[in-house]
C-alpha positions in Angstrom: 138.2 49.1 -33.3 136.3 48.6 -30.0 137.0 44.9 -29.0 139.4 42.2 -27.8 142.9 43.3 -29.5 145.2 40.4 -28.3 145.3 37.7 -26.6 149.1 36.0 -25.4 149.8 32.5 -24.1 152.8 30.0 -23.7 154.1 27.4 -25.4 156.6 24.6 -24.7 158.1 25.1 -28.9 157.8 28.3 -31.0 158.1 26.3 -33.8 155.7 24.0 -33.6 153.4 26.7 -32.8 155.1 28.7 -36.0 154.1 25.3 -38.2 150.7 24.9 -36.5 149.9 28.5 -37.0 151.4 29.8 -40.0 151.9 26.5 -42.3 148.7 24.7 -41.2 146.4 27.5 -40.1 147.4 29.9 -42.6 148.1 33.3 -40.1 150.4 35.6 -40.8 153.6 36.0 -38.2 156.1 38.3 -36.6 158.4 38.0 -34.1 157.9 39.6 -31.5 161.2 39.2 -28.9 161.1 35.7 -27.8 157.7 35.9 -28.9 156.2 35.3 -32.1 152.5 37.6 -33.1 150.3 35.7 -35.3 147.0 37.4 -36.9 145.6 38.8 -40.4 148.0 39.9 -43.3 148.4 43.4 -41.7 148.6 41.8 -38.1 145.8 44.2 -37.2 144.2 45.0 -34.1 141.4 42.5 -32.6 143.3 39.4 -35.1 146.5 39.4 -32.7 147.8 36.1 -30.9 150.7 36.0 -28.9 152.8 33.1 -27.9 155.9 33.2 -25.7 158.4 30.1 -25.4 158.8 29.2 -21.6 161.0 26.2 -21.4 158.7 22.8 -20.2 155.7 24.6 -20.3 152.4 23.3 -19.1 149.3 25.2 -19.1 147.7 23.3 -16.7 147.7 26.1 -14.1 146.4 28.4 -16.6 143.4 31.1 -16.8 142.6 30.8 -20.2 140.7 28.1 -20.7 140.1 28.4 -24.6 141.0 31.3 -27.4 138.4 31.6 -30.2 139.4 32.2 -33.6 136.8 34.0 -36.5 136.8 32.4 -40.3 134.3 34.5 -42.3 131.9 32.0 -43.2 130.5 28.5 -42.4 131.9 26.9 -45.2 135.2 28.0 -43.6 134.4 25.4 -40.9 134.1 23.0 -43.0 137.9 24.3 -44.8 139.1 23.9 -41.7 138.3 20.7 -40.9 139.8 19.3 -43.6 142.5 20.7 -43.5 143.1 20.1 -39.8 142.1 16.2 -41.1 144.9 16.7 -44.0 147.6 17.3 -41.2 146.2 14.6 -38.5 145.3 16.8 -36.3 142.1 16.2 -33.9 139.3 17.9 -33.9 135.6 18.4 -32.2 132.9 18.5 -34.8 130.5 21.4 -35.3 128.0 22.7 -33.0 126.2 26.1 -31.7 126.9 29.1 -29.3 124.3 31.7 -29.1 123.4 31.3 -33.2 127.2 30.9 -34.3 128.5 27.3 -35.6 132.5 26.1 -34.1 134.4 23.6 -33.6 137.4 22.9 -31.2 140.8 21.8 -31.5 144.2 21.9 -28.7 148.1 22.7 -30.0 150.8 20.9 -28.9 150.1 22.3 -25.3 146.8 21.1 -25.0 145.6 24.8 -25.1 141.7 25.0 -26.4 140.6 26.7 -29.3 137.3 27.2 -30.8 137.1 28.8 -35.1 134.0 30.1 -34.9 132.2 31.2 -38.4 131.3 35.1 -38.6 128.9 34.5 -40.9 125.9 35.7 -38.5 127.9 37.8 -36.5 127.9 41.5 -36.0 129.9 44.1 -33.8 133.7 43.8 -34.4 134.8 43.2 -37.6 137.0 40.9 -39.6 140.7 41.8 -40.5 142.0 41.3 -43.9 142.7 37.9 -45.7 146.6 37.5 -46.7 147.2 36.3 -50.8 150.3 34.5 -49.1 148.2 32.4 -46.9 148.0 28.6 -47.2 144.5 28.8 -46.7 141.6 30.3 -49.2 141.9 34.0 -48.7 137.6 33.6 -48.6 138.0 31.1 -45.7 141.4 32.2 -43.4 141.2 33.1 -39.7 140.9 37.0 -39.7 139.9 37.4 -36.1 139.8 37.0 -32.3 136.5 35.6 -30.6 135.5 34.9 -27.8 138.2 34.3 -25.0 136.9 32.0 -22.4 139.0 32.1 -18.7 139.0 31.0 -15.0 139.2 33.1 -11.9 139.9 32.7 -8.6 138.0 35.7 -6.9 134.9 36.0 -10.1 133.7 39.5 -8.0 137.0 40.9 -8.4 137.4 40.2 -12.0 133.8 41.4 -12.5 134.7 44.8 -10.7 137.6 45.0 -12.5 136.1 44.6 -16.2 133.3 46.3 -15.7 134.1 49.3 -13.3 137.9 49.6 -14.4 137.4 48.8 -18.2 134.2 49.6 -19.0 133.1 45.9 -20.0 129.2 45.2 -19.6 127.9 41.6 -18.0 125.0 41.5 -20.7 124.3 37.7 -20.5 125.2 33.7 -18.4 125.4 30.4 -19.6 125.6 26.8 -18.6 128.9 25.5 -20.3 126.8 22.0 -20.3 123.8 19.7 -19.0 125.6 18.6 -15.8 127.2 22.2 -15.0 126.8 23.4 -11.4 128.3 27.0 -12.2 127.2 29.8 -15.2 129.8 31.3 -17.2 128.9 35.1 -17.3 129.5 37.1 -20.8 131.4 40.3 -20.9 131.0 42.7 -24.1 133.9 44.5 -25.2 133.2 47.8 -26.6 130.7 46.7 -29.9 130.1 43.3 -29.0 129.6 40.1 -30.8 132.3 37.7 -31.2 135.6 39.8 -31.3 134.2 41.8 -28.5 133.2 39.0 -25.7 135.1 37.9 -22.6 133.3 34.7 -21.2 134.6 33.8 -17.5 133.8 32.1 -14.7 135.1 31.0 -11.6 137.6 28.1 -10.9 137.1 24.9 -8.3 140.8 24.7 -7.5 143.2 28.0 -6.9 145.3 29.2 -9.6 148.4 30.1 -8.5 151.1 32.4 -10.0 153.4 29.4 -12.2 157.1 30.0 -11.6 158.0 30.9 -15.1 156.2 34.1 -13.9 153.5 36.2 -15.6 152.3 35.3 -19.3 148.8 35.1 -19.8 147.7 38.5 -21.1 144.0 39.5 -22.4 144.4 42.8 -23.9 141.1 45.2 -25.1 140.9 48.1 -27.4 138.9 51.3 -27.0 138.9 54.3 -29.1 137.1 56.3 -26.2 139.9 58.9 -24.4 137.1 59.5 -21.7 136.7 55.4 -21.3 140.7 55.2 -21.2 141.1 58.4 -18.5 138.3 56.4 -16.6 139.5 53.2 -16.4 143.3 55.5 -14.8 140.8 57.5 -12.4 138.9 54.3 -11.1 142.5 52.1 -10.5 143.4 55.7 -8.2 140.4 55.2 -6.3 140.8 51.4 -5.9 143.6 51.4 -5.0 145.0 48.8 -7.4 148.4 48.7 -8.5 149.0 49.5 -12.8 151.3 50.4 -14.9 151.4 52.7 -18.1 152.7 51.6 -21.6 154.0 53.3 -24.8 153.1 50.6 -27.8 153.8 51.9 -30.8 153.1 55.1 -29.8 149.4 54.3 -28.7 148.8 54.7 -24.7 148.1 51.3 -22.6 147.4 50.3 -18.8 148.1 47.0 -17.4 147.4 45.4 -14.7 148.1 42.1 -13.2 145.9 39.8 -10.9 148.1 38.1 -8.6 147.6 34.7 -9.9 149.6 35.9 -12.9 146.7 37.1 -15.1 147.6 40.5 -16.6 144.8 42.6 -18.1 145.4 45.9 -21.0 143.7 48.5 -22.0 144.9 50.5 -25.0 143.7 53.5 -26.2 144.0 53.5 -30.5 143.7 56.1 -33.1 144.1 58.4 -30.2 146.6 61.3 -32.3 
């Protein structure tokens, strides 16, 4: 797949998280170290979400603003509303992005996130549904969407995603009436809802938090020349990275030094 691939974040109690997730939401899970990986019922690619423990946690200082999730049709909203009602857990009610219906809810950390319904989506696709699911195998979360974060330096992390990973600014938005700043959309590889990045830039300085670096967006490409491209143009730069072994697939990272890290992995690449 070309697309987002995972996306990790804190929280202040894996097992809430586990319960909200897994018992409430219906994912799938894995540990992961003192981590725990939540997605479809293979864990695929572009369905992965990350969540590491850091004692006291507070994501008030944080980049990523909100995490979208992908049910595969608009009657899934509605499944999910209800059963967020059925646990007593708040909820925004439905509106539009761009043609796609959401709604919002926050975790226990006060961490955004939008289900989206696929139904009139295209580009990357859905994962697969898991028959051990507490949720409707027609209406479970089976993918990432759109990640929406804050910057410090927006030109920097527009260089970065589009001349480092290849990502193309195709479009802007005003998050609402009384805005005074565009958030600017990023496509990943394909596109469409498990292939957007949606940033902008931040009013106050985000600074590294002392429980170190966490926050990580990671993308997929299937495209050796895009991956050996994205190595070349962090020479040039200039800009520290590092190399990965995942499962035997090939990955750069880098970090911004607000504490924002930033993968690219190369998959199916055998």
């Amino acid at each position: 797949m070309n697309g987002l691939r995972s996306v990790t974040t804190g929280t202040n109690d894996l097992e809430k998280t586990k319960n909200l997730f897994k018992d409430v939401l219906g994912l799938n899970v894995a540990n992961k170290g003192q981590a725990l990986r939540f997605g479809d019922a293979d864990l695929s690619s572009g369905t992965r979400l990350h969540f590491v423990e850091v004692p006291n946690y507070a994501n008030t200082n944080n980049h990523i603003e909100n995490i979208g999730l992908r049910v595969p049709s608009d009657e899934g909203l509605d499944e999910y509303k209800s059963i967020l009602d059925q646990h007593q857990i708040e909820h925004g009610s439905i509106t539009d992005l761009n043609g796609h219906k959401y709604f919002d809810f926050t975790d226990q950390n006060d961490q955004y996130f939008n289900i989206y319904s696929n139904e009139h989506n295209i580009g990357a696709p859905l994962g697969m549904p898991s028959l051990e699911s507490t949720v409707n195998p027609l209406h479970q979360i089976q993918g990432l969407g759109p990640v929406l974060l804050k910057v410090n330096e927006l030109l920097l992390t527009q260089s970065i995603l589009s001349k480092v990973f290849g990502l193309t600014l195709f479009a802007e938005y005003s998050p609402n009436a009384d805005a005074n700043y565009k958030v600017q959309v990023f496509r990943i590889g394909e596109g469409g809802l498990g292939g957007e990045l949606h940033i902008y830039a931040t009013e106050e300085p985000i600074k590294m938090p002392e429980h170190g670096i966490v926050e990580q967006i990671e993308f997929a490409t299937e495209s050796k020349a895009q991956f050996q491209n994205a190595i070349q143009q962090l020479e040039v730069i200039g800009i520290a990275y590092q190399t990965l072994d995942q499962d035997g697939e090939k990955s750069l990272r880098i970090t911004e030094h607000s504490g924002l890290t930033f993968i690219l992995t190369l998959e199916n690449n055998e």
